[in-house]
C-alpha positions as CSV (number, residue, x, y, z in Angstrom):
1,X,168.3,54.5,54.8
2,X,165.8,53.7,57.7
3,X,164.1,57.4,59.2
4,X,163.8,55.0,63.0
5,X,168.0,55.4,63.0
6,X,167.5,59.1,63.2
7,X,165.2,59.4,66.3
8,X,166.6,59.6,70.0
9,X,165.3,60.4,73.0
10,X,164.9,64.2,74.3
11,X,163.4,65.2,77.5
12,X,160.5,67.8,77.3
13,X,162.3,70.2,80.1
14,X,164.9,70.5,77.2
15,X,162.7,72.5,75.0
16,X,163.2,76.2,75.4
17,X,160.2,77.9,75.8
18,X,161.1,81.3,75.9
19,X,164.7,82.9,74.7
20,X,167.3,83.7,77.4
21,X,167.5,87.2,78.3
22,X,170.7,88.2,76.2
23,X,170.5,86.5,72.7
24,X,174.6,85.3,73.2
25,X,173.9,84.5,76.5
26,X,173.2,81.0,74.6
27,X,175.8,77.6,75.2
28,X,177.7,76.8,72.2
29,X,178.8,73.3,71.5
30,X,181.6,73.3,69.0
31,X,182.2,70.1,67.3
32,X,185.2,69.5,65.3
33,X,185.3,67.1,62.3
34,X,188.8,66.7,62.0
35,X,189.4,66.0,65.5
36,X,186.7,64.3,66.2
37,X,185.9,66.3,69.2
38,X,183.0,67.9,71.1
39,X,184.0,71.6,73.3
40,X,181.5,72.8,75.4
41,X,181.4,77.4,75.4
42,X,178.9,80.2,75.9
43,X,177.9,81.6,72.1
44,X,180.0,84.7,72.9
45,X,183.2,82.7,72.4
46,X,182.1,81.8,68.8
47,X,184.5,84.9,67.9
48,X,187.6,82.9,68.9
49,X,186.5,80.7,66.1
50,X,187.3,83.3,63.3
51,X,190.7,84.0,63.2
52,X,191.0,82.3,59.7
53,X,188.2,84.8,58.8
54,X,185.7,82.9,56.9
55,X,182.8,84.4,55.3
56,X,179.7,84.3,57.1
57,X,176.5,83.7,54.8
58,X,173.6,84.5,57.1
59,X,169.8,84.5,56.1
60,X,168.1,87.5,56.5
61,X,164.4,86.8,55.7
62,X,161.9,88.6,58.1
63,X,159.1,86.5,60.1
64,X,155.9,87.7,59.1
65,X,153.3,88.7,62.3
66,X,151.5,85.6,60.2
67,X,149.6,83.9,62.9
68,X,145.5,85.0,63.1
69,X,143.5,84.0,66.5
70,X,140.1,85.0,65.8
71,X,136.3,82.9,65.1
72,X,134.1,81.7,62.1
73,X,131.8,84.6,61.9
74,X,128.3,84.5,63.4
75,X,129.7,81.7,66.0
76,X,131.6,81.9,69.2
77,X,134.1,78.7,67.6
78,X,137.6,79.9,67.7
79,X,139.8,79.5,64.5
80,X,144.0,79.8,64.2
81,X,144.9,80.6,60.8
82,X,148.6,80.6,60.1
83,X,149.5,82.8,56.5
84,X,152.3,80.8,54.1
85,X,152.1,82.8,50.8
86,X,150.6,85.5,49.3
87,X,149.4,84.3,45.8
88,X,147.6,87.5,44.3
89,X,147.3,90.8,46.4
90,X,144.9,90.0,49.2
91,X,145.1,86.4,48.2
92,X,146.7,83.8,50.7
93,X,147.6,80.1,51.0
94,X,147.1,79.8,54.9
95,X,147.1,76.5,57.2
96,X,144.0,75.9,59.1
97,X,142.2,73.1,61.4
98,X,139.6,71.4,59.8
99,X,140.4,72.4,56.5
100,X,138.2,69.4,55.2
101,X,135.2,70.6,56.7
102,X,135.7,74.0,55.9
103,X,133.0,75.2,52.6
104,X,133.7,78.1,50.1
105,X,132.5,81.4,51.0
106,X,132.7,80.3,54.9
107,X,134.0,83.6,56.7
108,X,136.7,83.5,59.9
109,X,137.0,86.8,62.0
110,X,139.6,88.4,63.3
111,X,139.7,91.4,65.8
112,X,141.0,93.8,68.2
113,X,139.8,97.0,70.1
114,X,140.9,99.1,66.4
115,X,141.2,96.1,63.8
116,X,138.9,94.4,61.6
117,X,140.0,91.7,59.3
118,X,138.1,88.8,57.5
119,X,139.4,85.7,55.6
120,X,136.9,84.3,53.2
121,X,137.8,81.2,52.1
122,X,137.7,79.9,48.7
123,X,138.9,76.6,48.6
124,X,141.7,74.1,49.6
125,X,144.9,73.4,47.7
126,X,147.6,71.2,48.4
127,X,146.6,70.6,52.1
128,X,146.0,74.4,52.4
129,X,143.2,76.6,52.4
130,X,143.1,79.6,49.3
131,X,141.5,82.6,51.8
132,X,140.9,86.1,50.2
133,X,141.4,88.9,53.0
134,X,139.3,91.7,53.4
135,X,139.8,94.5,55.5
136,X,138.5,98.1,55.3
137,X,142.1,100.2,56.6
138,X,145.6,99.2,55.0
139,X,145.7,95.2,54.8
140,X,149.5,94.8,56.1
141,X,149.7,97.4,58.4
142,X,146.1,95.2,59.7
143,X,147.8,92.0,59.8
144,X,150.8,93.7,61.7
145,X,148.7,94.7,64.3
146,X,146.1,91.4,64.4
147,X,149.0,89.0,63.4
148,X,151.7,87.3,66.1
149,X,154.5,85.3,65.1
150,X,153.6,81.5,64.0
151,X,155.6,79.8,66.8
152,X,156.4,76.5,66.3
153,X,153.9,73.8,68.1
154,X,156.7,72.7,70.7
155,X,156.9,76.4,71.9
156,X,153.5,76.3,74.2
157,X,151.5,79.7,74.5
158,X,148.3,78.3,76.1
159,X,147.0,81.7,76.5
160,X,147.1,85.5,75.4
161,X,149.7,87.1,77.6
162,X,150.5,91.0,75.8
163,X,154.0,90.5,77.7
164,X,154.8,87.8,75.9
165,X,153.1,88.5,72.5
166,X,155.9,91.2,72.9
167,X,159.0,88.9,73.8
168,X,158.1,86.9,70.9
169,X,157.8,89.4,68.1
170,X,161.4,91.2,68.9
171,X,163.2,87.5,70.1
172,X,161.5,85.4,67.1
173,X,163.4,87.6,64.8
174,X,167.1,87.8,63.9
175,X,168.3,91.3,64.5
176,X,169.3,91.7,60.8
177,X,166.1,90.1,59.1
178,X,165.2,93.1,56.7
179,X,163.1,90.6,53.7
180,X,159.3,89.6,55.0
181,X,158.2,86.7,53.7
182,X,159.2,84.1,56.5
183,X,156.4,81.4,58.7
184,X,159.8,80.6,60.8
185,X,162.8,81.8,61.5
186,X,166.2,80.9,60.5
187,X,167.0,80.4,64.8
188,X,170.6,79.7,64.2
189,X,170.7,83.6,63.8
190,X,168.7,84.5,66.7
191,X,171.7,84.1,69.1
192,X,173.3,87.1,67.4
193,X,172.7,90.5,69.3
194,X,173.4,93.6,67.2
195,X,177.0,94.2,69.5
196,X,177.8,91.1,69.2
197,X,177.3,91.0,65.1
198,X,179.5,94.5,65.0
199,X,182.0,92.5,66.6
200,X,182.0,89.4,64.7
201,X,181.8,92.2,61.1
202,X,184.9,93.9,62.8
203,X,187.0,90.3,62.3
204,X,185.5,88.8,59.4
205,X,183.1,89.1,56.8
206,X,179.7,88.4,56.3
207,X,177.6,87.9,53.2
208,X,173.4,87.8,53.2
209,X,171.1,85.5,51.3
210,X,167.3,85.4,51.6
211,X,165.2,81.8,51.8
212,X,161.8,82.4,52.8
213,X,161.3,79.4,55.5
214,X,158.0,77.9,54.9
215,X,156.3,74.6,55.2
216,X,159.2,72.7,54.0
217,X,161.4,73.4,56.5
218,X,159.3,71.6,59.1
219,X,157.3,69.4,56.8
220,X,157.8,66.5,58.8
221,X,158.8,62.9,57.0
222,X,156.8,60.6,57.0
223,X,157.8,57.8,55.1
224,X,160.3,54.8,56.7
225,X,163.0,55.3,53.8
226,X,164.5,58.4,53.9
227,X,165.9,59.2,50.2
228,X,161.6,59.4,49.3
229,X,161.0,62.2,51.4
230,X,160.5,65.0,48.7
231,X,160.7,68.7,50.0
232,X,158.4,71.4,49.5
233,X,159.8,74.1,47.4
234,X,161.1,77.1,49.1
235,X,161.7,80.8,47.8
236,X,165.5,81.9,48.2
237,X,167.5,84.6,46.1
238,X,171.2,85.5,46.6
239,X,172.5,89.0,45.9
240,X,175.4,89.4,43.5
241,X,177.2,90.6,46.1
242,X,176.9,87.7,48.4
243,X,177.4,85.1,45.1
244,X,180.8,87.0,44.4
245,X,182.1,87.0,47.6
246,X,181.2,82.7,48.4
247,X,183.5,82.4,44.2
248,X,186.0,85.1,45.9
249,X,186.5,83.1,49.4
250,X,186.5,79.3,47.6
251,X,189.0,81.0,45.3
252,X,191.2,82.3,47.9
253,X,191.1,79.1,50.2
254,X,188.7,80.5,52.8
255,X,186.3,78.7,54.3
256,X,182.5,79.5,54.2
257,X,180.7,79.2,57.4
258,X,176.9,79.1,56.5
259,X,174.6,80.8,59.5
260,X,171.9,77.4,59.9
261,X,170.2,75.0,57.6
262,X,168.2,77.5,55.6
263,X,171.3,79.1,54.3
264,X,173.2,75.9,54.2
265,X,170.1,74.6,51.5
266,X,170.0,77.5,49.9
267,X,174.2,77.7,49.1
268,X,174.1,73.8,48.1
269,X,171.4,74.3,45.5
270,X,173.6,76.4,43.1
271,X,176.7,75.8,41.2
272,X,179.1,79.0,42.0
273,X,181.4,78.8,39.1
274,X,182.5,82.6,37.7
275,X,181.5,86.0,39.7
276,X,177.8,87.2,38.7
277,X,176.6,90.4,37.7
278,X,173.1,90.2,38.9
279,X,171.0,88.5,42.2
280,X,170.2,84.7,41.7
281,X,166.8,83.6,42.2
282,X,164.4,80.7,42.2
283,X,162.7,77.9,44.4
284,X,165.0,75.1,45.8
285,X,163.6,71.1,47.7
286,X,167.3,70.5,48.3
287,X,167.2,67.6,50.7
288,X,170.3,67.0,52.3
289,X,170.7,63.6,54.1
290,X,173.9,61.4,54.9
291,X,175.6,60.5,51.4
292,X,175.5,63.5,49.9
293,X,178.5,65.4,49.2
294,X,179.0,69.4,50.5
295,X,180.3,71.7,48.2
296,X,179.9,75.1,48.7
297,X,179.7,75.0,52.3
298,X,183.0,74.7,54.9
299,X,181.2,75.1,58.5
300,X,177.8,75.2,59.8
301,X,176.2,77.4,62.9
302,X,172.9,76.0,63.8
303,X,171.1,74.7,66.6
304,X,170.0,71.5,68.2
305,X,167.0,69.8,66.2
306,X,164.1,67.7,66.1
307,X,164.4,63.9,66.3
308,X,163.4,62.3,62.6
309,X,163.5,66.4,61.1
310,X,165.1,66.9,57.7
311,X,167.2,69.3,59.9
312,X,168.5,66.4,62.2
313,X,169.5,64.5,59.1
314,X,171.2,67.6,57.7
315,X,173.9,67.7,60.5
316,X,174.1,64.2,60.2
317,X,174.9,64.2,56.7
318,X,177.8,67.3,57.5
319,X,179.6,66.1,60.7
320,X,178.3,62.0,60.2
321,X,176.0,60.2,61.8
322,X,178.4,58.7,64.7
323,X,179.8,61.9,65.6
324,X,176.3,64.0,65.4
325,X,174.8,61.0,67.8
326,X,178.1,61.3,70.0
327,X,176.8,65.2,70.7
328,X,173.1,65.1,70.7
329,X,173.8,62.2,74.0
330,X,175.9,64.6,75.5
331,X,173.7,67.6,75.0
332,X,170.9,65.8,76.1
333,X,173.5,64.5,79.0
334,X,174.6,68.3,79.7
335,X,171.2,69.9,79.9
336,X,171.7,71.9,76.5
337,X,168.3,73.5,75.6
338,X,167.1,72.7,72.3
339,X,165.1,73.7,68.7
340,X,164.4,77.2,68.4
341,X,164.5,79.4,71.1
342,X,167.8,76.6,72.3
343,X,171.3,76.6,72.2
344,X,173.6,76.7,69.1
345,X,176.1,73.8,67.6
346,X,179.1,75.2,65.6
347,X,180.5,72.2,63.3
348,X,184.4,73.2,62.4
């Protein structure tokens, strides 16, 4: 399978920059699989989708403020580091520009008007940089107040603006994320106000897993033939709860409606056989691309992705190809506003 047949073409006034001013103020496309049809609605309307009641299983990991603007000390040369993982208390895996240049014990700063915060750096690994961070107050309550959300690259911020430093930290975060641990948010949930989630709680149920989105979500492919991309793992862990409820609603015929690709990943990666007595954990590459069979999940909420993504393929591999092209043409066609801060696709 050839990566160049899942590229189209997407005008760059299509890419949301900044969220709309109501979360479910968002277009909703709802494609059906059965009918092989494409309805056009505003997000609100996704309620008149649940009178079957199936379970919603949303992901509920928490964007961390993760994102450092600051210099390498004793020079005026300005530095971005983005945080991935925390490997030993005060010890990070972080992404940086010119990592390869970059020497142990080589110090970046990072500063405001009341914070201090400096990330030695003690050598790369796996295409990151190790950094141990050193502050003199309470490390995360520093990196909450030096740290801004790591927006994707196709959401441009050219410059400091505090107004919209703020819009970003409340709107690049679903309103039920309650797990830190996140570079990116799961965005199919972002479209959810809290109303509107009391509403949609009031009709049906919903269920919450947790998959820390990190590198591999994004990690771009870059290799022609498709089934050798390999995925970077990713942490996830599903409550007992949540893993009783998916063998309750397979059991009773319900459908499972998974809240974007994150959760979708995370749901095909385990086997739900009996009812569990305690949270399931681990770290999960699962790679969905057309071919491979679905089995735990019935419908999919998500939004409108990147050309050649492993989240384009995804929604290939649920709805097929044809019928996945047949939508992105008309969204492009019908001005929908895509990735992240974009509109929302429902496939029934």
């Amino acid at each position: 399978m050839h990566l160049s047949d899942f590229d189209f073409n997407l005008p760059e006034e299509l890419i949301a920059q900044t969220p709309l001013e109501k979360r479910e103020d968002s277009r909703l496309m709802v494609v059906d699989r059965a009918a092989h049809s494409i309805t056009h609605r505003r997000f609100v309307d996704i309620l008149d989708y649940f009178a079957h009641q199936p379970l919603l299983v949303l992901n509920n990991t928490q964007v961390m403020p993760a994102r450092l603007l600051g210099h390498y000390k004793g020079t005026e040369k300005r530095v971005e580091l983005v945080l991935v993982e925390e490997t030993t208390n005060a010890t990070w895996r972080a992404l940086v520009k010119g990592l390869a240049r970059m020497k142990p014990g080589q110090v970046l700063e990072f500063s405001d008007e009341k914070n201090r915060l400096q990330a030695v750096f003690l050598g790369p690994h796996e295409g990151m940089g190790t950094f141990r961070l050193e502050c003199s107050g309470n490390l995360h309550a520093t990196l909450e107040a030096l740290g801004l959300p790591p927006l994707p690259p196709y959401i441009k911020r050219p410059e400091r603006n505090p107004a919209t430093d703020l819009l970003d930290r409340e709107r690049y975060q679903t309103v039920f994320a309650s797990v830190p641990g996140a570079i990116a948010a799961p965005t199919a949930g972002l479209h959810f106000s809290a109303e509107l989630l009391e509403r949609v709680q009031e009709m049906t149920d919903t269920a919450f897993l947790t998959l820390h989105v990190g590198t591999g979500t994004f990690q771009p492919i870059r290799v022609e033939e498709v089934e050798s991309h390999v995925m970077t793992k990713e942490y996830y862990r599903i409550p007992a709860e949540t893993w009783n409820r998916v063998v309750e609603s397979k059991r009773d015929g319900r459908k499972v409606l998974a809240v974007g690709t994150t959760s979708t990943r995370v749901l095909e990666s385990v086997n739900f056989g009996e009812m569990s007595g305690k949270a399931v954990s681990g770290w999960t590459d699962r790679f969905l691309y057309p071919g491979q069979a679905f089995l735990n999940v019935d419908q999919l909420l998500t939004n409108f992705h990147l050309p050649r993504s492993t989240l384009f393929l995804l929604v290939c591999a649920f709805a097929g190809k044809p019928l996945m092209d047949q939508a992105y043409t008309e969204a492009v066609a019908e001005g929908y506003r895509f990735f992240s801060y974009g509109d929302a696709m429902l496939i029934l």
